[in-house]
C-alpha positions as semicolon CSV with decimal commas, in nm:
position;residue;x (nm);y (nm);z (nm)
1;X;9,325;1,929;13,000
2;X;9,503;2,039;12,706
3;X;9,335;2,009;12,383
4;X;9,508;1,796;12,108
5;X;9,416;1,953;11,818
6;X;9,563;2,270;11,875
7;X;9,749;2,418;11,621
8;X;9,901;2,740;11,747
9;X;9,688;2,936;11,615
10;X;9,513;3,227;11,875
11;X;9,146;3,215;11,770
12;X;9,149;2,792;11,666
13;X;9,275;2,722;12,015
14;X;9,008;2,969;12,172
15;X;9,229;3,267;12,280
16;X;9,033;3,582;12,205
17;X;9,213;3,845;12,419
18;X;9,460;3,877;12,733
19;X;9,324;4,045;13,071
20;X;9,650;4,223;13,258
21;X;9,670;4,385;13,552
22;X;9,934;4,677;13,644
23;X;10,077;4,767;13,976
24;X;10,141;5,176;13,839
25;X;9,963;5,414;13,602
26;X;10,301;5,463;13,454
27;X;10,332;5,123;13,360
28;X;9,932;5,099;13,201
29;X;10,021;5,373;13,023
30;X;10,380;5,224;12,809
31;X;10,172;4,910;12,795
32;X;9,838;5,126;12,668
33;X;10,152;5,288;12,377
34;X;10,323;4,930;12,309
35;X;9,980;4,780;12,186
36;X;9,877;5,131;12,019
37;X;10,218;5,127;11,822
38;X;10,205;4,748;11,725
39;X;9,870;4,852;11,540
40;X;9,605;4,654;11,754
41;X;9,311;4,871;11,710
42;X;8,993;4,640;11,883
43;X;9,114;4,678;12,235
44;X;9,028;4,840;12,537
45;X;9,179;4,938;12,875
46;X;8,971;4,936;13,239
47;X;9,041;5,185;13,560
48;X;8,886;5,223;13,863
49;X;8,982;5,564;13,822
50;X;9,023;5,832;13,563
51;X;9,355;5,827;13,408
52;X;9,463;6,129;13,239
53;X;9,639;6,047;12,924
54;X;9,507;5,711;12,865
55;X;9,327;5,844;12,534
56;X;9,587;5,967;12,440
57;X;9,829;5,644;12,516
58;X;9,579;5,441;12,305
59;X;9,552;5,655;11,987
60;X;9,206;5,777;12,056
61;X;9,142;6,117;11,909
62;X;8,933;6,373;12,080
63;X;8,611;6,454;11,871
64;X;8,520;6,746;11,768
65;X;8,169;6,651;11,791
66;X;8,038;6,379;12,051
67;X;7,859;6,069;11,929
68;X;7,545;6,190;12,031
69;X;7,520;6,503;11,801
70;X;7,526;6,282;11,530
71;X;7,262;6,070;11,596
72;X;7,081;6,372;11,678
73;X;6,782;6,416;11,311
């Protein structure tokens, strides 16, 4: 049942996020670009399987040191 108070706007009417799905690797990957180059930065993409380039696709630099060696006293 639709609520009647909604005003259009994403986080009063409850929408937090969007869950796709994607027949090709091809096709997560211009999708993983598209949301890197409209400036989203709090997202995150899920694989069954390793899919080189998909850091890369979604702006994540490699670091020179892993998160661990930092926390690391």
């Amino acid at each position: 049942m639709p609520d009647e108070t909604a005003t259009g706007d994403a986080a009063a009417d409850g929408l937090y996020g969007y869950l796709v799905s994607f027949d090709t690797v091809e096709q997560l990957l211009a999708a993983a670009a598209t949301v890197r180059d409209a400036g989203y930065s709090r997202w995150d993409a899920h694989t069954p399987f390793v899919v080189h380039g998909l850091d890369a696709a979604m702006g994540i630099r490699r670091r020179s040191c892993p998160t661990w060696c930092s926390r690391a006293a």
